[in-house]
C-alpha positions in Angstrom: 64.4 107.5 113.1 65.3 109.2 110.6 69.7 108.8 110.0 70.6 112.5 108.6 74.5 112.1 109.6 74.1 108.8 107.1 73.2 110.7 104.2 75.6 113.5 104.7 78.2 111.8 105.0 77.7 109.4 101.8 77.1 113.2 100.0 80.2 114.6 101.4 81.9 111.8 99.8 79.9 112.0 96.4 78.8 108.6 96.7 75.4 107.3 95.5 73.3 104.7 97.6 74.0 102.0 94.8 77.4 102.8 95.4 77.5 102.5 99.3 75.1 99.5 99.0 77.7 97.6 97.3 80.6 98.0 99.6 78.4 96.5 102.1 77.1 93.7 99.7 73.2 94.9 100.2 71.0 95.7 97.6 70.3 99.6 97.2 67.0 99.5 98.3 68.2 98.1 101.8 70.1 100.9 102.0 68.0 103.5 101.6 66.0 102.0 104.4 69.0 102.3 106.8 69.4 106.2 105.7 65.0 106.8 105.9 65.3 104.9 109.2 62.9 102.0 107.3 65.3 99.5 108.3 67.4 99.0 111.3 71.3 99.0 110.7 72.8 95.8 111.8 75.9 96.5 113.9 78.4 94.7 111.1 77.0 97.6 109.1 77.4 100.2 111.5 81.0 99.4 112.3 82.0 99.0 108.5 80.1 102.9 108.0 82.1 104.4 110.8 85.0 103.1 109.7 84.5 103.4 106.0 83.9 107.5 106.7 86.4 107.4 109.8 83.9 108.4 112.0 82.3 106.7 115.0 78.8 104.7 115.3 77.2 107.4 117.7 77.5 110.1 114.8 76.2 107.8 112.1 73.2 107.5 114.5 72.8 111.2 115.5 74.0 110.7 119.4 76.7 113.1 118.7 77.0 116.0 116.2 80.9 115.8 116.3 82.1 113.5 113.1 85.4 113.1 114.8 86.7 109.5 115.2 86.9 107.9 118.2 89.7 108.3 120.3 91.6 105.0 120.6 
């Protein structure tokens, strides 16, 4: 699977991987695996994406085409 939302939304915020990579504390070929769908995206890394963008886990993954955040 291939994580579209992931790379839009690190482009709509005119980041590069390198950069993204290191607010996680991965290396930048790790994540370009999550955004190819090479590599599965541990949760801790899933929740720190949706709420570094401010957007919610099931958009990041493409279960939802609304980049709204959750309603809490």
């Amino acid at each position: 699977m291939i994580f579209q939302h992931l790379r839009d939304l690190r482009e709509d915020n005119n980041l590069t991987q390198t950069q993204v990579a290191e607010i996680l504390h991965i290396k930048q070929t790790t994540y370009s695996g999550y955004e190819s769908g090479a590599h599965r995206i541990p949760i801790d890394a899933l929740i720190a994406l949706a709420d570094f963008y401010n957007t919610s886990i099931d958009y990041i993954v493409g279960r939802t085409n609304n980049p709204a955040p959750p309603k809490k």
